[in-house]
N, C-alpha and C positions, 0 to 999 in steps of 0.2 A: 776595615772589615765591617765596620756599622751598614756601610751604605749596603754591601752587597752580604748581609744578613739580616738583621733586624728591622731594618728600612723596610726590604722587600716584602719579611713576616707582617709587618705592621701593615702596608698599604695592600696583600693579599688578603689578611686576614679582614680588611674592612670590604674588598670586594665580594668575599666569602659570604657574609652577613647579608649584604643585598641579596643573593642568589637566595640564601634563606627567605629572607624576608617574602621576595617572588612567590618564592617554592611552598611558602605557608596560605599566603593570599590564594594561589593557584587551588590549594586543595580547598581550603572553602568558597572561593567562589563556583568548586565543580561539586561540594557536595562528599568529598573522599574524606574519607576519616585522614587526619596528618599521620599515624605510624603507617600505613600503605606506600604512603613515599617515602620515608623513613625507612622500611624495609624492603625496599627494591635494590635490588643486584644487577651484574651487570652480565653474570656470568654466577655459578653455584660456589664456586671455589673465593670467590671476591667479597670484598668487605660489601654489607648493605650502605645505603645513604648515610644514614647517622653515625655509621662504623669512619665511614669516608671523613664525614666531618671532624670526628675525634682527634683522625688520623694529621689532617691540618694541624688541628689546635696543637698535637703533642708534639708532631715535627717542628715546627716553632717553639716550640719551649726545651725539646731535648736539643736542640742543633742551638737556642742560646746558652744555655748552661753545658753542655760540652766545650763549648767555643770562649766558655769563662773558664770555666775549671770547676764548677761544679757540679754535684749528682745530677744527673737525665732524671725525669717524673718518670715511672714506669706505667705502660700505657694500660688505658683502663678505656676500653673500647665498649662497653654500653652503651646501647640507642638509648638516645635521651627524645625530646618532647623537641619541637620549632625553640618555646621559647629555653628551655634547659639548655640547648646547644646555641642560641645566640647569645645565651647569659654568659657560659663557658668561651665562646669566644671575647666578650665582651671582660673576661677575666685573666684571658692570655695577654691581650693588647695590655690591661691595663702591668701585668708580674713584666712583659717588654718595658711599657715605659718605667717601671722602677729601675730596670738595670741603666747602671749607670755606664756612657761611652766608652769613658777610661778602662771602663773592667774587659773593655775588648781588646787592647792594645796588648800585643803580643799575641792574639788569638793564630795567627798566620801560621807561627810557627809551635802554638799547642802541640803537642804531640794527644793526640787521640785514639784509644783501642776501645773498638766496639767487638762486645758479644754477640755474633751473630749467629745463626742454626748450624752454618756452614764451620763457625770456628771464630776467634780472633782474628780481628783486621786493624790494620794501623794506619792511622793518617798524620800529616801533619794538619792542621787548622783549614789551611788554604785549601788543601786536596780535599779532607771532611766536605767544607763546604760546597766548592762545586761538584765532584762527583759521589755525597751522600746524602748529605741533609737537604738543597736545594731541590734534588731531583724525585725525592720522597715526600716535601712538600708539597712539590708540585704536581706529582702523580697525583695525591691524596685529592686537591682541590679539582683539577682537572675531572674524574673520576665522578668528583659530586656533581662538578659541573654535568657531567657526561649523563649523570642518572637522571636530573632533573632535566634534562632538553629530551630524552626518551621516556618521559613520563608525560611531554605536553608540557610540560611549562617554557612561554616565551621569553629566551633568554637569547643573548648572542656576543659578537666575541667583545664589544661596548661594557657590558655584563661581568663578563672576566676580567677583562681589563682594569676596570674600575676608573674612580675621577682619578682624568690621569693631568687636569687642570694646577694640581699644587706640587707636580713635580717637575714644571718648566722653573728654569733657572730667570 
């Protein structure tokens, strides 16, 4: 369960940061204040830029601690600053690398009940994973990525991907 959890959180959550990083350089070298990018949407109803990024950071923290057996953080979606939300990621990676591999064994078969709008849902581990936690991460990152390539900043799919150089065997 490590590979296709925490692994994935860890090497997105570092392609995430570039995309920052871009997304910050971008605004100064055009002159835009950084909360303008920051709060761009993609649609009214939708998280802003830095709401997107939160949303990363928490999806990886609540899909590892569900997936151990402990409390989800409850999200705290405040636009932060370029650097407040590189720090923040730079804090999830590091509360990832504390958890230890073994604390995932048996995750497969967690049983997991999420509180959702709609009501209670139940997973086992393995189901969680691919069809909630994975696909809400991914939304989240995709999304920032999405705001930041309609705002002008040169990005592409290299970008998202991230160095993908240390995951050949």
């Amino acid at each position: 369960m490590y590979e296709y959890s925490i692994a994935i959180f860890r090497h997105s959550l570092h392609s995430l940061a570039g995309l920052l990083r871009k997304g910050a350089a971008y605004a100064a070298e055009h002159h835009i204040p950084p909360e303008v990018l920051l709060d761009v949407r993609l649609a009214p109803a939708m998280f802003t830029l830095g709401e997107q990024v939160r949303g990363v950071s928490y999806h990886a923290r609540a899909a590892a601690a569900n997936l151990t057996g402990e409390v989800a953080p409850v999200y705290d979606g405040d636009r932060r600053t370029f650097p407040e939300l590189l720090t923040e990621i730079d804090g999830t990676l590091e509360w990832l690398d504390a958890l230890p591999v073994s604390q995932l064994a048996g995750a497969e078969a967690r049983e997991i009940t999420l509180e959702l709008h709609r009501g209670p849902v139940r997973f086992d581990g393995q189901r969680y994973l691919a069809h909630f936690a994975l696909p809400n991460f991914f939304f989240h990152l995709t999304t920032a990525y999405d705001i930041l390539r309609y705002c002008g900043v040169a990005l592409g799919k290299t970008d998202f991907l991230g160095d993908l150089e240390g995951l050949s065997r």
